[in-house]
mmCIF entry with sequence, helices, sheets and N, C-alpha, C, O atoms, coordinates in Angstrom:
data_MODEL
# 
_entry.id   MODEL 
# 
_entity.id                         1 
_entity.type                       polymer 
_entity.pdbx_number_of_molecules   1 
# 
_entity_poly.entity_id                      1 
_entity_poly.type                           'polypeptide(L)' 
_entity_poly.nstd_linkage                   no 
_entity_poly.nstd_monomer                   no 
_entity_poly.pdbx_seq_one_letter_code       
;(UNK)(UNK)(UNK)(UNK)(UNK)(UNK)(UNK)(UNK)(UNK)(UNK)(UNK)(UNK)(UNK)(UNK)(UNK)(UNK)
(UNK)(UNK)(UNK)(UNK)(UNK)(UNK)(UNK)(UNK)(UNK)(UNK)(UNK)(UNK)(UNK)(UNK)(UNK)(UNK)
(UNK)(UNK)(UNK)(UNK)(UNK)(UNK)(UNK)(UNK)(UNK)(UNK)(UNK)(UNK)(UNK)(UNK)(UNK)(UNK)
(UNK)(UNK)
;
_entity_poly.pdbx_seq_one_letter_code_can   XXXXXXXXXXXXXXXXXXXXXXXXXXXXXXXXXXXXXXXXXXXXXXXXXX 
_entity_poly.pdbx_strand_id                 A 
# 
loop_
_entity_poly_seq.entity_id 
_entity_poly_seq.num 
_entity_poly_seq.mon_id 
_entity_poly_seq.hetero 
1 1  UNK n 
1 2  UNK n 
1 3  UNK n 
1 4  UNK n 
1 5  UNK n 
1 6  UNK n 
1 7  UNK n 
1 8  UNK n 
1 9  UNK n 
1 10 UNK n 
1 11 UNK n 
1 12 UNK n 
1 13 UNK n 
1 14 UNK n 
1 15 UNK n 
1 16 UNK n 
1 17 UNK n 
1 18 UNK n 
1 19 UNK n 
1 20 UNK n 
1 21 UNK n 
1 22 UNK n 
1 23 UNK n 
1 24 UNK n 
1 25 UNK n 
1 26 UNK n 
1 27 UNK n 
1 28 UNK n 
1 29 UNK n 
1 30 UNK n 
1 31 UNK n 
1 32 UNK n 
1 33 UNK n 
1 34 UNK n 
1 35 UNK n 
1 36 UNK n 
1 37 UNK n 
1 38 UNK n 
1 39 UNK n 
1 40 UNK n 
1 41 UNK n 
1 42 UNK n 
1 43 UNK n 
1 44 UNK n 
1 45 UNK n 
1 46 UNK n 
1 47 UNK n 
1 48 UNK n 
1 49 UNK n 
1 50 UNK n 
# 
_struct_asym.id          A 
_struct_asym.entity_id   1 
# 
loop_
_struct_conf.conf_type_id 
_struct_conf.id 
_struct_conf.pdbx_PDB_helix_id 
_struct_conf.beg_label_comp_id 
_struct_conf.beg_label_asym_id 
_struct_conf.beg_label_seq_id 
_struct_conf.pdbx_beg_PDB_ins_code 
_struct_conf.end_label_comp_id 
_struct_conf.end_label_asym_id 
_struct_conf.end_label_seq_id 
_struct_conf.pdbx_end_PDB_ins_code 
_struct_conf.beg_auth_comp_id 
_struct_conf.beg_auth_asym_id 
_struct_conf.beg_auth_seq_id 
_struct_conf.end_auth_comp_id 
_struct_conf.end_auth_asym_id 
_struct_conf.end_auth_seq_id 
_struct_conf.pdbx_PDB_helix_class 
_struct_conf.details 
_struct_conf.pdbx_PDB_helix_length 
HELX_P HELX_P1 AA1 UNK A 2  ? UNK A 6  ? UNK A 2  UNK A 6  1 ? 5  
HELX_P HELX_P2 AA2 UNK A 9  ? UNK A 37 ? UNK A 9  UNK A 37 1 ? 29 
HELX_P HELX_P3 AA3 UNK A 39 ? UNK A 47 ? UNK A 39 UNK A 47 1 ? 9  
# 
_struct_conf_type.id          HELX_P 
_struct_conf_type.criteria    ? 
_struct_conf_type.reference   ? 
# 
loop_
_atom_site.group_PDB 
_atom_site.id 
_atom_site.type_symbol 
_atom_site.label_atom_id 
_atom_site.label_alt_id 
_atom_site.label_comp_id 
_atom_site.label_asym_id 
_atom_site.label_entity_id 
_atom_site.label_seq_id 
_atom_site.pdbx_PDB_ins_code 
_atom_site.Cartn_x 
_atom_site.Cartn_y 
_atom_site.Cartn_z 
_atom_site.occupancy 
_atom_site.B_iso_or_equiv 
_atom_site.pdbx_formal_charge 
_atom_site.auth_seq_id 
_atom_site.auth_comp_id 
_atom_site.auth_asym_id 
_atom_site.auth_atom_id 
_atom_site.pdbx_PDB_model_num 
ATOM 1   N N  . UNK A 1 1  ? -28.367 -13.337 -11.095 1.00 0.00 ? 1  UNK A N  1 
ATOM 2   C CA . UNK A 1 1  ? -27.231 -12.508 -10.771 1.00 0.00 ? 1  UNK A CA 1 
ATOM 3   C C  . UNK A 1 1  ? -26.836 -12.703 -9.302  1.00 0.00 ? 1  UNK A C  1 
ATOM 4   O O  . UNK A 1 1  ? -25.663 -12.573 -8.951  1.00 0.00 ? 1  UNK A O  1 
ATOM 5   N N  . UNK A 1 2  ? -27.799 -13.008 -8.459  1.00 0.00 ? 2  UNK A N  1 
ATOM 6   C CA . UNK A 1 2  ? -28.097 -12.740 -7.340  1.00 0.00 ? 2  UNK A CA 1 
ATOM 7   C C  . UNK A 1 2  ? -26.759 -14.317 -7.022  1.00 0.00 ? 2  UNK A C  1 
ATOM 8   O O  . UNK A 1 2  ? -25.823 -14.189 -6.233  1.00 0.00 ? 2  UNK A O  1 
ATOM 9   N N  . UNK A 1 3  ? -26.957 -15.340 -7.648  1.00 0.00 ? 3  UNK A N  1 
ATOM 10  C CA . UNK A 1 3  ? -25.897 -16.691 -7.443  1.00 0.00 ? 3  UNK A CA 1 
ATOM 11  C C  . UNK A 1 3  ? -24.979 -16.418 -7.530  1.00 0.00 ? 3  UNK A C  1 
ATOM 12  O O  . UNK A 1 3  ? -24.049 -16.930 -6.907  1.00 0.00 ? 3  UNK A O  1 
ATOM 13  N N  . UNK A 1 4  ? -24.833 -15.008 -8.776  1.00 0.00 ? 4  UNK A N  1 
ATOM 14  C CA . UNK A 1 4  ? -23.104 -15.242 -8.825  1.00 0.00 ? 4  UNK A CA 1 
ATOM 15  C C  . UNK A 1 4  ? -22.247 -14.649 -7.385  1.00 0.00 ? 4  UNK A C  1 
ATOM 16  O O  . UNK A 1 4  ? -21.284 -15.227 -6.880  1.00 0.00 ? 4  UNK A O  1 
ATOM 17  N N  . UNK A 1 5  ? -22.831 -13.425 -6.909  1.00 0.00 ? 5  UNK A N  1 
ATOM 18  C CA . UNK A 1 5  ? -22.152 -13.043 -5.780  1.00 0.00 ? 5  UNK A CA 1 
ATOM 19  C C  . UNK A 1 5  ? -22.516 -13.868 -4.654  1.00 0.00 ? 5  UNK A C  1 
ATOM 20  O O  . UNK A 1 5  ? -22.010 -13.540 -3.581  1.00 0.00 ? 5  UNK A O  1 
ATOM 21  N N  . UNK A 1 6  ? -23.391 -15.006 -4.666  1.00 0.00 ? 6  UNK A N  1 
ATOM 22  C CA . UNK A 1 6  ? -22.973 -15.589 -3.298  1.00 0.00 ? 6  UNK A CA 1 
ATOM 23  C C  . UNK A 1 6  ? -22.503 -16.939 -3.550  1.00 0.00 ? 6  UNK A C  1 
ATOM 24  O O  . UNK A 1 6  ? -22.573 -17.801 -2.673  1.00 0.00 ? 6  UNK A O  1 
ATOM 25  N N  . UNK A 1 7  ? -21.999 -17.181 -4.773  1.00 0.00 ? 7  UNK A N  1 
ATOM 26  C CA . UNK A 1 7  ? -20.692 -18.281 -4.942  1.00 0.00 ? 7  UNK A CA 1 
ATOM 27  C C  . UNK A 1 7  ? -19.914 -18.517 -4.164  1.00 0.00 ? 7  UNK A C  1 
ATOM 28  O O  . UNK A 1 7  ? -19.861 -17.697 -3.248  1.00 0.00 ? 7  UNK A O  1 
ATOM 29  N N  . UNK A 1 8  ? -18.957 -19.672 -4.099  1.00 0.00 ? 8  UNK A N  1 
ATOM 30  C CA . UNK A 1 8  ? -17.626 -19.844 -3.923  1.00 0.00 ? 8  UNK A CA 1 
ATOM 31  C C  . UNK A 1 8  ? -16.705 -19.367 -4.733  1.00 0.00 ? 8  UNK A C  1 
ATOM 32  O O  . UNK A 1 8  ? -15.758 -18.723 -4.283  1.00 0.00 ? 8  UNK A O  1 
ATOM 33  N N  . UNK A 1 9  ? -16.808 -19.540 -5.638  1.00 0.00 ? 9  UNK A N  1 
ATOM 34  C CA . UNK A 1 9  ? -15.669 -18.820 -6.415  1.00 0.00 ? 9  UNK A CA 1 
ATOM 35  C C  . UNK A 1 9  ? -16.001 -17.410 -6.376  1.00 0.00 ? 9  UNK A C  1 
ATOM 36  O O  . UNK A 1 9  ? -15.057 -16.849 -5.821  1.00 0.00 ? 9  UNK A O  1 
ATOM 37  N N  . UNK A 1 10 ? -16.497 -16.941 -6.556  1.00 0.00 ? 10 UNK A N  1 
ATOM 38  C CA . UNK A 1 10 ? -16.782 -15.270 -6.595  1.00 0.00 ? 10 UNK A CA 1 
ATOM 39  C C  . UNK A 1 10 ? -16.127 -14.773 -4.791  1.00 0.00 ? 10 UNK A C  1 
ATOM 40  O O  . UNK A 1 10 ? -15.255 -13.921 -4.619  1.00 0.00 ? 10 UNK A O  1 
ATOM 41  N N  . UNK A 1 11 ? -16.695 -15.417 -3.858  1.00 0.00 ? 11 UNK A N  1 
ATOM 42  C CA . UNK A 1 11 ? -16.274 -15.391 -2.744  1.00 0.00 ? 11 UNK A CA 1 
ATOM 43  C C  . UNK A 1 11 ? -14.662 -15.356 -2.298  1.00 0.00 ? 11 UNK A C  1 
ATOM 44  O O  . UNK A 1 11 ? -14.186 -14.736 -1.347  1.00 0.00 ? 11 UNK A O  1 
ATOM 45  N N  . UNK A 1 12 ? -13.889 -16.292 -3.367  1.00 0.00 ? 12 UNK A N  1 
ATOM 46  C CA . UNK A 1 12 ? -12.591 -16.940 -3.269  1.00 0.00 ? 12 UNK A CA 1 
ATOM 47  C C  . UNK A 1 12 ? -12.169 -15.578 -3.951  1.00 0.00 ? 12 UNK A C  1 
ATOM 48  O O  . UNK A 1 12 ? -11.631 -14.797 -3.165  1.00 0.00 ? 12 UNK A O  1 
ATOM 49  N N  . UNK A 1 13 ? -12.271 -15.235 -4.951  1.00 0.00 ? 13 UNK A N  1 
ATOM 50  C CA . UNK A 1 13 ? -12.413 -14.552 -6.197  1.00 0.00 ? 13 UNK A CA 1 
ATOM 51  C C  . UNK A 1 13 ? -11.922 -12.543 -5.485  1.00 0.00 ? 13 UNK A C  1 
ATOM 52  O O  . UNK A 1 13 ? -11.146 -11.634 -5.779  1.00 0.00 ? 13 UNK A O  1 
ATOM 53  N N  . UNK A 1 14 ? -12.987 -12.841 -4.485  1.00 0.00 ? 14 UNK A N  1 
ATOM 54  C CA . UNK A 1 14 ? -13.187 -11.508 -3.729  1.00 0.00 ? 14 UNK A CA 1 
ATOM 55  C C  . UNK A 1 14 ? -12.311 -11.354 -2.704  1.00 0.00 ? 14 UNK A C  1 
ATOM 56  O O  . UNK A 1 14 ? -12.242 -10.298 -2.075  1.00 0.00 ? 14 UNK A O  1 
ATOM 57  N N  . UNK A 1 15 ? -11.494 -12.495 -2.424  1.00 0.00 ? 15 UNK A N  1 
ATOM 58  C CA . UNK A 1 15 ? -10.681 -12.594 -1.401  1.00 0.00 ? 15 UNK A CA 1 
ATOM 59  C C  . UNK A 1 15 ? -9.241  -12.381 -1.900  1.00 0.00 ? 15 UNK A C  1 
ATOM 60  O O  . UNK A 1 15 ? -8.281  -11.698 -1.542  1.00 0.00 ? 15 UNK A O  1 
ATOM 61  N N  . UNK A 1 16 ? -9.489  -13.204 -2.818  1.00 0.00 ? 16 UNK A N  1 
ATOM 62  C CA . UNK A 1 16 ? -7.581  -12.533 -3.632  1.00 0.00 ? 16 UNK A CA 1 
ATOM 63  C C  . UNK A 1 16 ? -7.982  -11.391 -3.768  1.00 0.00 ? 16 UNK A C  1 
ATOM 64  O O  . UNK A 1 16 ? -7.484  -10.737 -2.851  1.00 0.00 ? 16 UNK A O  1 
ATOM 65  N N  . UNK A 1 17 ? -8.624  -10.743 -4.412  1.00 0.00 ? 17 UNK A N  1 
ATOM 66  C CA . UNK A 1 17 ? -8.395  -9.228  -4.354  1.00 0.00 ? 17 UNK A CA 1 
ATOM 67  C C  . UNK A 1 17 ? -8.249  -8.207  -4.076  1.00 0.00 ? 17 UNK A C  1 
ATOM 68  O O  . UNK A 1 17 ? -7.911  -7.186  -4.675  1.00 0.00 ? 17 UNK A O  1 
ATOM 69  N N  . UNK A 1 18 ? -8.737  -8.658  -2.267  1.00 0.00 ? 18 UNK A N  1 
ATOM 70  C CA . UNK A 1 18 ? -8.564  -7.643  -1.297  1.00 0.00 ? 18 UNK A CA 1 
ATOM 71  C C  . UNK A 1 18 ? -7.254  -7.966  -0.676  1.00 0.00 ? 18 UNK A C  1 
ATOM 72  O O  . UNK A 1 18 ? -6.753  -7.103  0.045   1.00 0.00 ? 18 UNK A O  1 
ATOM 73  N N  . UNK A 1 19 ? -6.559  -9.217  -0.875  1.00 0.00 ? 19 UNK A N  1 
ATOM 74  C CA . UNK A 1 19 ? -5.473  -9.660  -0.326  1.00 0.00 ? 19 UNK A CA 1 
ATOM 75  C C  . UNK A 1 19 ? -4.268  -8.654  -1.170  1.00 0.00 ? 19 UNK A C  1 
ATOM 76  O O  . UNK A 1 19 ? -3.401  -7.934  -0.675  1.00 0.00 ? 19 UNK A O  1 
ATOM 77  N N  . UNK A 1 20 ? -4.652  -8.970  -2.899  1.00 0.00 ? 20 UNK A N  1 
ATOM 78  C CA . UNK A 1 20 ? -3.566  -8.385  -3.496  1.00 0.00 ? 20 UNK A CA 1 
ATOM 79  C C  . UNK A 1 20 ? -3.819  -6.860  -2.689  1.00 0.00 ? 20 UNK A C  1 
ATOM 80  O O  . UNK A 1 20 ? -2.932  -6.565  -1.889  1.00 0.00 ? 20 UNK A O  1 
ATOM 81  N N  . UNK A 1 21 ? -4.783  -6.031  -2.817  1.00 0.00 ? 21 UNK A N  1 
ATOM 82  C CA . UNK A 1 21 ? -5.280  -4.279  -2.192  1.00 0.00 ? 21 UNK A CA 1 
ATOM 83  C C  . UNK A 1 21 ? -4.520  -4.274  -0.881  1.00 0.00 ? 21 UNK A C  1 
ATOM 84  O O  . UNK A 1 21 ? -4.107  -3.193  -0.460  1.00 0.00 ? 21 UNK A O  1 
ATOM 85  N N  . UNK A 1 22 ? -4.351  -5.133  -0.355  1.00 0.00 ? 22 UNK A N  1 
ATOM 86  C CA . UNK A 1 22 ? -3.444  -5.242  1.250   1.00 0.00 ? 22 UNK A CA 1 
ATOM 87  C C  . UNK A 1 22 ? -2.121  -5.058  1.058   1.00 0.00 ? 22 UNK A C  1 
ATOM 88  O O  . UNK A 1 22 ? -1.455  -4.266  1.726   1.00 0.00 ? 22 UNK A O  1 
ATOM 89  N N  . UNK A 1 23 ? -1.555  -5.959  -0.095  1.00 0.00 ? 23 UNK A N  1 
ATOM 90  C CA . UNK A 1 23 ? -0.115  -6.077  -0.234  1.00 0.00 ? 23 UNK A CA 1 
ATOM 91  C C  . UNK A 1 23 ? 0.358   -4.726  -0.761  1.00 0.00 ? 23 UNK A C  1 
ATOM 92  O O  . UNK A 1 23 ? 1.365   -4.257  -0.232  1.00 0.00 ? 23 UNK A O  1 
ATOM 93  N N  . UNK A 1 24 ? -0.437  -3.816  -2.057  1.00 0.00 ? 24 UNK A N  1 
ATOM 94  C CA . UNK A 1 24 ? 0.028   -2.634  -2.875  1.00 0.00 ? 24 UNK A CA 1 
ATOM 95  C C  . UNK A 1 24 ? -0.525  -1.814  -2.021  1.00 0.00 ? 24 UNK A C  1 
ATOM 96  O O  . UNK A 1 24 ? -0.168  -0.683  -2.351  1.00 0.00 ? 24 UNK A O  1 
ATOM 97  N N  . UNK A 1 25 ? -1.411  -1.753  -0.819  1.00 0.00 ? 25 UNK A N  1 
ATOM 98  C CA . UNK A 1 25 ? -1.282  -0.462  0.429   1.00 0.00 ? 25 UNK A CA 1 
ATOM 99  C C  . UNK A 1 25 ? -0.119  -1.039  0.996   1.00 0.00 ? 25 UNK A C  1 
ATOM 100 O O  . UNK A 1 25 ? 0.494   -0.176  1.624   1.00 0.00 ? 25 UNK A O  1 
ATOM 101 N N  . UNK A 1 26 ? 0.438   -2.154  1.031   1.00 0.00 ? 26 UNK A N  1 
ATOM 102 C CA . UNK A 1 26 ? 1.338   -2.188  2.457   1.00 0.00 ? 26 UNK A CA 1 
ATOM 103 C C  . UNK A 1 26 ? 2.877   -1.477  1.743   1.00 0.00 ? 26 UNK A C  1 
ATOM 104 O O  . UNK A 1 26 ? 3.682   -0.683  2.232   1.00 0.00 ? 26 UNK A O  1 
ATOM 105 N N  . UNK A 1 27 ? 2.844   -2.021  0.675   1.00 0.00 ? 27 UNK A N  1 
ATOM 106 C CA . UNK A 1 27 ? 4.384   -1.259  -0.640  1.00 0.00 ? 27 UNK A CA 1 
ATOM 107 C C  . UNK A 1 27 ? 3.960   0.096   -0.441  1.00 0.00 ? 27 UNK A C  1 
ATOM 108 O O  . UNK A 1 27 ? 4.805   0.919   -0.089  1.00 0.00 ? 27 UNK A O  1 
ATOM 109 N N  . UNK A 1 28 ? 2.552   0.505   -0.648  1.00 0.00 ? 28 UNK A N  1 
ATOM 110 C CA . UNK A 1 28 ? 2.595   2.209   -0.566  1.00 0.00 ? 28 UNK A CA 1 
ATOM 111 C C  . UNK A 1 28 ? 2.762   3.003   0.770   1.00 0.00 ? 28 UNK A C  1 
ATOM 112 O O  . UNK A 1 28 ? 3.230   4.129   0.938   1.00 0.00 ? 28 UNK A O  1 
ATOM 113 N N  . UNK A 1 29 ? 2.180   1.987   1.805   1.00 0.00 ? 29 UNK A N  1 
ATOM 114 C CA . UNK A 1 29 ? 3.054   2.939   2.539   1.00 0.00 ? 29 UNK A CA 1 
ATOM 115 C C  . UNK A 1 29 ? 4.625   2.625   3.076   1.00 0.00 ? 29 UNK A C  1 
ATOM 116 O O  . UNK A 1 29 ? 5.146   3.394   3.884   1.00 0.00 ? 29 UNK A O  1 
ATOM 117 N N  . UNK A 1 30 ? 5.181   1.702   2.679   1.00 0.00 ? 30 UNK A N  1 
ATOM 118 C CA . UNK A 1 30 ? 6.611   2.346   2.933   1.00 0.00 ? 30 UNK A CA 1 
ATOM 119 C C  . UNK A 1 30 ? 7.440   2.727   1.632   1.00 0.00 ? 30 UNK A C  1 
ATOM 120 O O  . UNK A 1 30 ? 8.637   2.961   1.800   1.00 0.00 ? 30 UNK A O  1 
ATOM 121 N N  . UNK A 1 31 ? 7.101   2.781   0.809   1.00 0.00 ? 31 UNK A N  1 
ATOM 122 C CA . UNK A 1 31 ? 7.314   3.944   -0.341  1.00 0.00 ? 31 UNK A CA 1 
ATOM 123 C C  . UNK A 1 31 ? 6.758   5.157   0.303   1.00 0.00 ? 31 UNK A C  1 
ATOM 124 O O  . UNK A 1 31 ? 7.297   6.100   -0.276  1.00 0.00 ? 31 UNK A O  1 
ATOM 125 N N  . UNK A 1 32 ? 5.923   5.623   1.243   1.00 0.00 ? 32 UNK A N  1 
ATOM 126 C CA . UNK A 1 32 ? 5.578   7.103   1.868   1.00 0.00 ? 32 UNK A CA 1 
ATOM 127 C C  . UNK A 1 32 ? 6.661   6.968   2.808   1.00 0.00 ? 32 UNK A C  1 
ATOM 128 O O  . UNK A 1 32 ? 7.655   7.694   2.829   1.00 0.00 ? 32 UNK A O  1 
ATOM 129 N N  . UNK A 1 33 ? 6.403   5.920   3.654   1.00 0.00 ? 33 UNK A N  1 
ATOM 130 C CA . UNK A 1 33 ? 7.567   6.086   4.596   1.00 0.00 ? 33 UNK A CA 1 
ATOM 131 C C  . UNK A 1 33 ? 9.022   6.426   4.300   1.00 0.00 ? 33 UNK A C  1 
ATOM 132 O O  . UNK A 1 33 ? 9.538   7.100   5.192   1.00 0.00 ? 33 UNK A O  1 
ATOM 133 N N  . UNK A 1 34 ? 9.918   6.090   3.136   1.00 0.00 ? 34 UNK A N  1 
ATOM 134 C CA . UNK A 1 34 ? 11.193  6.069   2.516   1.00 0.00 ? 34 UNK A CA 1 
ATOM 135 C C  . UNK A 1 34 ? 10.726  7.660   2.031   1.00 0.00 ? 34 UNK A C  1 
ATOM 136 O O  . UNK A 1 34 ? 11.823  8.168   1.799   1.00 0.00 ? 34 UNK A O  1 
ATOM 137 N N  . UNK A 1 35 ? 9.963   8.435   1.828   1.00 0.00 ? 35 UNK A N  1 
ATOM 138 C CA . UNK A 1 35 ? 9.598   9.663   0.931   1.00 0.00 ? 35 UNK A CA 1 
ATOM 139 C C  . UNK A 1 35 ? 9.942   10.518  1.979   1.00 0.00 ? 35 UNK A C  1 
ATOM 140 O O  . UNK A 1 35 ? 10.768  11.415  1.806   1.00 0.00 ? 35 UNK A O  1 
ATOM 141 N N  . UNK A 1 36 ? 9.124   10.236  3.562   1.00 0.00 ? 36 UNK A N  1 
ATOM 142 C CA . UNK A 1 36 ? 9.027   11.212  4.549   1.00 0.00 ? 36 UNK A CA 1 
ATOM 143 C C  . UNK A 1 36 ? 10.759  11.381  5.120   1.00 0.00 ? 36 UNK A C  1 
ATOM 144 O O  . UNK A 1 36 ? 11.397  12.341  5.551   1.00 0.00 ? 36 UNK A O  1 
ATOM 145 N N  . UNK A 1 37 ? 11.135  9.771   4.838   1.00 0.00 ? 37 UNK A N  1 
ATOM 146 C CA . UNK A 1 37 ? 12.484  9.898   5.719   1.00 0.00 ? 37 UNK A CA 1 
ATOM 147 C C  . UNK A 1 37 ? 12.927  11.170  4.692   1.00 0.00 ? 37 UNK A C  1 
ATOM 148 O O  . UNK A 1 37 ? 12.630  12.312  5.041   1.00 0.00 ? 37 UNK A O  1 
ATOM 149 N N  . UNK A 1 38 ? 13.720  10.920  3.282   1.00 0.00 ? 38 UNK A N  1 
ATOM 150 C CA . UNK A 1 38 ? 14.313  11.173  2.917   1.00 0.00 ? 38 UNK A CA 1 
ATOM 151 C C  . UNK A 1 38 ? 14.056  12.761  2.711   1.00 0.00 ? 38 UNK A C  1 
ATOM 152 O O  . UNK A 1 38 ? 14.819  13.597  2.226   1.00 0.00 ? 38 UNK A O  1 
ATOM 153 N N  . UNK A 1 39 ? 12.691  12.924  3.251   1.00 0.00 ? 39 UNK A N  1 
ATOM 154 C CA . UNK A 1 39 ? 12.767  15.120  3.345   1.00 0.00 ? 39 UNK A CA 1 
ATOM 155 C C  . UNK A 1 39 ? 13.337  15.185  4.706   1.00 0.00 ? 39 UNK A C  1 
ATOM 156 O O  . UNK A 1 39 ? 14.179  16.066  4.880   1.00 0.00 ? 39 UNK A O  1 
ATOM 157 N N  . UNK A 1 40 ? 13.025  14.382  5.754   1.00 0.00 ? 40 UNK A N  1 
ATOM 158 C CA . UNK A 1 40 ? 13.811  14.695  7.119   1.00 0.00 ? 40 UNK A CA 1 
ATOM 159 C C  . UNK A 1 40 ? 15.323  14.767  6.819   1.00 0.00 ? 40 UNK A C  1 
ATOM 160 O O  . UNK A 1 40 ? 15.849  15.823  7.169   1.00 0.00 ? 40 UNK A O  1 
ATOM 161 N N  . UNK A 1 41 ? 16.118  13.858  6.244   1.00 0.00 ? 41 UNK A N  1 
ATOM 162 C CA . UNK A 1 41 ? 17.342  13.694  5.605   1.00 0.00 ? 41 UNK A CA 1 
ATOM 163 C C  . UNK A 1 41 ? 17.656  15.141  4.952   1.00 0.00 ? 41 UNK A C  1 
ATOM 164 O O  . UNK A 1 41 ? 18.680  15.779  5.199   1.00 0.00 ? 41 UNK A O  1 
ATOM 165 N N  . UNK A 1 42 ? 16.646  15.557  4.102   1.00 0.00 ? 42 UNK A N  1 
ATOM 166 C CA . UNK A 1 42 ? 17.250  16.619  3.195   1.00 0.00 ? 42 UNK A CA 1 
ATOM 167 C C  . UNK A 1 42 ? 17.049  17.821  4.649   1.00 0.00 ? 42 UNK A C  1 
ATOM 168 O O  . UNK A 1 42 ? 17.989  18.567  4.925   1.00 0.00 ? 42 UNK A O  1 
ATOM 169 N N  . UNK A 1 43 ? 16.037  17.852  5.279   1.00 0.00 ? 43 UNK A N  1 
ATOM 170 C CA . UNK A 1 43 ? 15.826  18.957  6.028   1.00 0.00 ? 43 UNK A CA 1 
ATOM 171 C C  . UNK A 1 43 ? 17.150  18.867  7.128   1.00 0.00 ? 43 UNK A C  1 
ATOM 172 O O  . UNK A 1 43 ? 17.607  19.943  7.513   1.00 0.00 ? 43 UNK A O  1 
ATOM 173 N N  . UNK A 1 44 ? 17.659  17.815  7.545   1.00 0.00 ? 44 UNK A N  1 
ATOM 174 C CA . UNK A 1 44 ? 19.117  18.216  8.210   1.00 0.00 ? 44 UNK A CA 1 
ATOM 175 C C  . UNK A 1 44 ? 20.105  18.497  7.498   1.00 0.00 ? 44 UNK A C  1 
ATOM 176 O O  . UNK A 1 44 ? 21.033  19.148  7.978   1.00 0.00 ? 44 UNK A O  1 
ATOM 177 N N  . UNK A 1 45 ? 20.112  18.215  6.648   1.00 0.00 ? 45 UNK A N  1 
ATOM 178 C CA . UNK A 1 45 ? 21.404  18.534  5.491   1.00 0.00 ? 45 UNK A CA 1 
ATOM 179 C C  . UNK A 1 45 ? 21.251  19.721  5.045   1.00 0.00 ? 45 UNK A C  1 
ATOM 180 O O  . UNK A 1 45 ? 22.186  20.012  4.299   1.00 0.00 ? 45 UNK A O  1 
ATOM 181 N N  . UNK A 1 46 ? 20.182  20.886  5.208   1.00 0.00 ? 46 UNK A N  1 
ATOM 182 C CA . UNK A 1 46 ? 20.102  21.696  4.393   1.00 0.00 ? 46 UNK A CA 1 
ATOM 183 C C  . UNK A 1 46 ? 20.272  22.920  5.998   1.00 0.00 ? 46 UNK A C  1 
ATOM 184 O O  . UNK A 1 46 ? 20.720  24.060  5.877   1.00 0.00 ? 46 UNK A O  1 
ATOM 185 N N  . UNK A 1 47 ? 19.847  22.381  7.239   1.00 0.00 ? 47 UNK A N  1 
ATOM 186 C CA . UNK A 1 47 ? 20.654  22.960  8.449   1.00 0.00 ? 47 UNK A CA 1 
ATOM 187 C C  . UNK A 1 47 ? 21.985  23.275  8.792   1.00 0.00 ? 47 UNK A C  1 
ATOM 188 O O  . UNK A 1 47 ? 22.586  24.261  9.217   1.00 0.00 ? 47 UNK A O  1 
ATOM 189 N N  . UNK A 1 48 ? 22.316  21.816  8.387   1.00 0.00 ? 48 UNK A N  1 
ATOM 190 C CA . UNK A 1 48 ? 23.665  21.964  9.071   1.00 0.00 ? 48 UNK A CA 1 
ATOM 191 C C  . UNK A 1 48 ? 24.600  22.285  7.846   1.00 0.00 ? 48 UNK A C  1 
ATOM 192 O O  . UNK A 1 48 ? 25.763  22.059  8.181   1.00 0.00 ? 48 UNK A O  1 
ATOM 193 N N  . UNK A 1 49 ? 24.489  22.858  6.174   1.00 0.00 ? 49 UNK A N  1 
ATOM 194 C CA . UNK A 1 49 ? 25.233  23.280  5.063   1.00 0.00 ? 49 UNK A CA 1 
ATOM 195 C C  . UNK A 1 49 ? 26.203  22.297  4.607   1.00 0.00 ? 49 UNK A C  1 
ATOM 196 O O  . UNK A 1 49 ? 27.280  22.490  4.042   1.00 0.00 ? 49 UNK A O  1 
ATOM 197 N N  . UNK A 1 50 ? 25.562  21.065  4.994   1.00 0.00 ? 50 UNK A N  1 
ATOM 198 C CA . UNK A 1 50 ? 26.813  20.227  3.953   1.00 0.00 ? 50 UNK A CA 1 
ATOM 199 C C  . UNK A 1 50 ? 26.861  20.089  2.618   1.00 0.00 ? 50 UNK A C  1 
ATOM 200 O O  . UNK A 1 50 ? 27.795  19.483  2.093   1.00 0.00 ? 50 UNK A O  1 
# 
């Protein structure tokens, strides 16, 4: 068992996957970011009664 995790491929293997985990945190946070704007947005609009 002990070969398979210190492979190359398992190694390679372990690396796309933290790469893809990088890319769907980096989409989630500006999907938070577009979330936070758009209550700041509602919170002036709901000041000033348009």
């Amino acid at each position: 068992m002990r070969k398979l995790f210190d492979s190359k491929p398992f190694s390679n293997w372990k690396s796309m996957r933290e790469n893809e985990n990088k890319v769907v945190q980096a989409e989630l946070n500006r999907l938070d970011a577009i979330i936070k704007s758009l209550g700041n947005v509602a919170q002036i609009i709901a000041k000033k009664g348009l």
